[in-house]
C-alpha positions as CSV (number, residue, x, y, z in Angstrom):
1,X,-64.9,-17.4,-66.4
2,X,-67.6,-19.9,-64.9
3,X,-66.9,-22.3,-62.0
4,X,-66.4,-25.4,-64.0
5,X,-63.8,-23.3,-65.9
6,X,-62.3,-22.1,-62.7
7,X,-61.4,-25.6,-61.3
8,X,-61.1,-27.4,-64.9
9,X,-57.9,-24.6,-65.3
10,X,-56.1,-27.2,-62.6
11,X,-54.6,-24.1,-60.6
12,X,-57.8,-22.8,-59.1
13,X,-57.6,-25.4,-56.0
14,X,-53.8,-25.4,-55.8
15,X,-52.8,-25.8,-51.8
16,X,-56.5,-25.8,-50.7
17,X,-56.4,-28.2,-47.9
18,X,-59.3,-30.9,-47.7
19,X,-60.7,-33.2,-45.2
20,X,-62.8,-35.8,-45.8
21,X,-64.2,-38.0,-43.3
22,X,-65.8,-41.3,-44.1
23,X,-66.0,-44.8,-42.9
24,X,-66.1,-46.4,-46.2
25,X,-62.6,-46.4,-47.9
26,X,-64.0,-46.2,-51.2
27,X,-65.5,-42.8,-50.6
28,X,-62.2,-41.1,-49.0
29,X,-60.7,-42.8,-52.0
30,X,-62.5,-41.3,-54.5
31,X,-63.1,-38.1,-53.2
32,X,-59.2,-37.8,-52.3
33,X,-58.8,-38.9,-56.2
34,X,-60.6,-35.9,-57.5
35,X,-59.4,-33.3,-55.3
36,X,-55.6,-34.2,-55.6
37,X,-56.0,-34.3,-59.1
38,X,-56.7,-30.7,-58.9
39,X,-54.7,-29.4,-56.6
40,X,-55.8,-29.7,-53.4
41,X,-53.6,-31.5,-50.0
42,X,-56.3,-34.1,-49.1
43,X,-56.4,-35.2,-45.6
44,X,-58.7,-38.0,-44.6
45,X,-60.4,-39.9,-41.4
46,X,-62.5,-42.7,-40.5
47,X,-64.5,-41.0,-38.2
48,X,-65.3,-38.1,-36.4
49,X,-62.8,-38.9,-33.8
50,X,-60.0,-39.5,-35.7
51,X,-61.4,-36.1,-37.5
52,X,-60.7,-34.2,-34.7
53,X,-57.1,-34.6,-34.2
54,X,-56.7,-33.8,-37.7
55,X,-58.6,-30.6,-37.9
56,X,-56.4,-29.4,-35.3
57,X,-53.1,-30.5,-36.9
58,X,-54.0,-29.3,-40.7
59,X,-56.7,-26.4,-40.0
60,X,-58.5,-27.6,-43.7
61,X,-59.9,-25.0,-45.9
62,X,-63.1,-27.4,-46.1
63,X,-64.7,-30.7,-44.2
64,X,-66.5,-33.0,-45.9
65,X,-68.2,-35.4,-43.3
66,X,-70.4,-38.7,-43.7
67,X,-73.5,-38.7,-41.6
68,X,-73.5,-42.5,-40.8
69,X,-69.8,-43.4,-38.7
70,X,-69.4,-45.5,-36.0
71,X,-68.6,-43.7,-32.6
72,X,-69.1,-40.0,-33.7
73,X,-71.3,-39.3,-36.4
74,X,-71.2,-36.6,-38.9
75,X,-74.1,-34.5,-36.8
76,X,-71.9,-34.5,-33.6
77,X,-69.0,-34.0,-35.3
78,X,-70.4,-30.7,-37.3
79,X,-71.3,-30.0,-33.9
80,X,-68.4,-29.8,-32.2
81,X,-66.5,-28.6,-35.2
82,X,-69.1,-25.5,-35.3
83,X,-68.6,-24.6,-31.4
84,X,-65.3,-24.9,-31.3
85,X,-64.5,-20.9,-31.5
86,X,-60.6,-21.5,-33.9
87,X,-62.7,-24.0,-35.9
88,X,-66.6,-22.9,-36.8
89,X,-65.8,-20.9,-40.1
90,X,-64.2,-24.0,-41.7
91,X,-67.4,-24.9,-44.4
92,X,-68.5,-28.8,-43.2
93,X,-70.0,-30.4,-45.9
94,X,-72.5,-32.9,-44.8
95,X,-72.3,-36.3,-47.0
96,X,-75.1,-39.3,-47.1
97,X,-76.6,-42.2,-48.7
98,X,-80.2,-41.0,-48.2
99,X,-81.3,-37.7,-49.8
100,X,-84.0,-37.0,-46.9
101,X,-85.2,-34.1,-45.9
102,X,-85.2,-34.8,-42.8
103,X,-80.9,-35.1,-42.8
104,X,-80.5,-32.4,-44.3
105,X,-82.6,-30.2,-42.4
106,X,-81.0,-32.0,-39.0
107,X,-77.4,-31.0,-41.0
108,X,-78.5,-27.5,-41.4
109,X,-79.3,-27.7,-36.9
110,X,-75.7,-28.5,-36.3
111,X,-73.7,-26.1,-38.6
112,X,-73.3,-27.5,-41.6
113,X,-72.6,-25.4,-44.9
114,X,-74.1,-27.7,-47.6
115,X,-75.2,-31.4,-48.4
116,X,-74.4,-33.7,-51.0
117,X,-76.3,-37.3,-51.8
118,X,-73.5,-40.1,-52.2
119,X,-72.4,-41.2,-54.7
120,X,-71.3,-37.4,-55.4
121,X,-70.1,-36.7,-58.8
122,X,-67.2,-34.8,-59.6
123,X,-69.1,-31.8,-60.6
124,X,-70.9,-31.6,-57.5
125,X,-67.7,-32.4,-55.1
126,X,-66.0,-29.2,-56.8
127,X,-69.6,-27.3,-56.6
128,X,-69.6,-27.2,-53.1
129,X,-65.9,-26.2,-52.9
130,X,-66.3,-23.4,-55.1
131,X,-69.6,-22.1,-53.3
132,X,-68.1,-22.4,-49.8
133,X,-64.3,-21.4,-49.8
134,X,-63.4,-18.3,-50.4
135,X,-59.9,-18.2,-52.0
């Protein structure tokens, strides 16, 4: 069975716990949309600081995190996600507008797993998922 077979099946992400964090409510819409749709127990945040507490209190399966927030960005919030010793195996996905080299390679300096180009489409939301969680 190929990926898209494995999370078209519907049970594949069952209980997976996501969170996605994203100033722009149409993005943590979206994305929570998709994933809940398939299974997964979607937990989102406006910004890295309001991230935090909620890593703590739902230990996710997976992070995906916007480069551009007010207070905390996405690179300082990989950051301290990835030295925080009970936190840096949790895959952070790094999410942007701009499809730069220079973002991702900066993404790739603080921790981060993968990187996807907003909008994301379904296909590549679920991509990242099944390259990065083990289940």
């Amino acid at each position: 069975m190929d990926n898209a077979a494995a999370v078209n099946d519907g049970h594949r992400l069952d209980g997976l716990k996501v969170l996605v964090i994203d100033d722009s409510k149409t993005i943590r819409r979206t994305a929570e949309t998709l994933l809940a749709k398939e299974g997964c127990e979607v937990f989102t945040a406006v910004d890295g600081f309001d991230a935090l507490s909620k890593i703590a209190d739902h230990q996710p399966d997976i992070v995906f995190v916007d480069i551009m927030m007010p207070r905390l960005d996405g690179y300082q919030t990989c950051s301290l996600i990835k030295h925080n010793k009970v936190f840096r195996s949790i895959p952070v996905i790094m999410l942007s507008s701009k499809d730069g080299l220079f973002d991702r390679a900066r993404g790739r300096i603080v921790g981060s797993e993968h990187y996807l180009t907003k909008p994301f489409t379904r296909d590549e939301l679920f991509s990242a998922i099944e390259r990065h969680v083990s289940r």
